[in-house]
C-alpha positions in Angstrom: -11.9 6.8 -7.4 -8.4 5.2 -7.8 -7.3 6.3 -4.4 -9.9 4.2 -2.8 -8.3 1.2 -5.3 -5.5 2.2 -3.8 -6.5 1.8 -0.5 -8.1 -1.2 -1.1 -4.8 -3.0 -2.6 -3.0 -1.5 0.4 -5.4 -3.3 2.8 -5.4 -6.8 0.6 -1.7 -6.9 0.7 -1.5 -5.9 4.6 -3.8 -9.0 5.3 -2.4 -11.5 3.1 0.6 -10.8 4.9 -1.0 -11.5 8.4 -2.8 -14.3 7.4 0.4 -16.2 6.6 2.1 -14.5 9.8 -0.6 -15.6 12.1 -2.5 -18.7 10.4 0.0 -20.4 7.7 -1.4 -22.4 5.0 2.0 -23.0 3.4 5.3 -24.0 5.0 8.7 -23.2 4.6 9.3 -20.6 1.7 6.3 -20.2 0.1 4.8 -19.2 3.8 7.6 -16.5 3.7 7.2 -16.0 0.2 3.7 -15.1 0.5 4.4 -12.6 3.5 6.8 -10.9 1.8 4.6 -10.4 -1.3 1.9 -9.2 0.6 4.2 -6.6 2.8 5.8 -5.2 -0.8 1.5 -5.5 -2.3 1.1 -3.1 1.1 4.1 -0.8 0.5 3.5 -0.3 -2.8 0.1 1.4 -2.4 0.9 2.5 0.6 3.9 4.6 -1.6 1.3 5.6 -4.6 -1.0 6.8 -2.0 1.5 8.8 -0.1 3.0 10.4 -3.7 -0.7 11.4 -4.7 -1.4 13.2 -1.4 2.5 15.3 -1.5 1.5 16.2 -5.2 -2.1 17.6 -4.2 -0.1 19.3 -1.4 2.1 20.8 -3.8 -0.7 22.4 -6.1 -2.5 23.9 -3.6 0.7 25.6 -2.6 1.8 26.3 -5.6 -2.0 27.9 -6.1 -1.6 30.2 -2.8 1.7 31.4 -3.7 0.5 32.1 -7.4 -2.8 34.0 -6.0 
């Protein structure tokens, strides 16, 4: 369940980002403000989600090993 939250903030933060790339609202700073925020929104999930899946990889070797 909290991958797919995950996955969800990952996507958000990946299209707030090309929103303000490709279609600006703001000017200046806050356009590039909000770009970067969404890009960091993006690789932080993106991060969480990476960790999660190396850890399950982990157990299940840890698991065949122990078997």
């Amino acid at each position: 369940m909290y991958l797919y939250l995950n996955y969800i903030g990952m996507l958000v933060g990946l299209i707030i980002a090309l929103i303000n790339i490709f279609d600006p609202q703001f000017e200046g700073f806050m356009r590039w403000a909000i770009v970067s925020g969404g890009l960091l929104a993006f690789m932080l999930h993106l991060k969480i989600i990476l960790d999660k899946k190396r850890n399950k990889a982990v157990k299940k070797k840890k698991q065949r090993v122990e078997s």
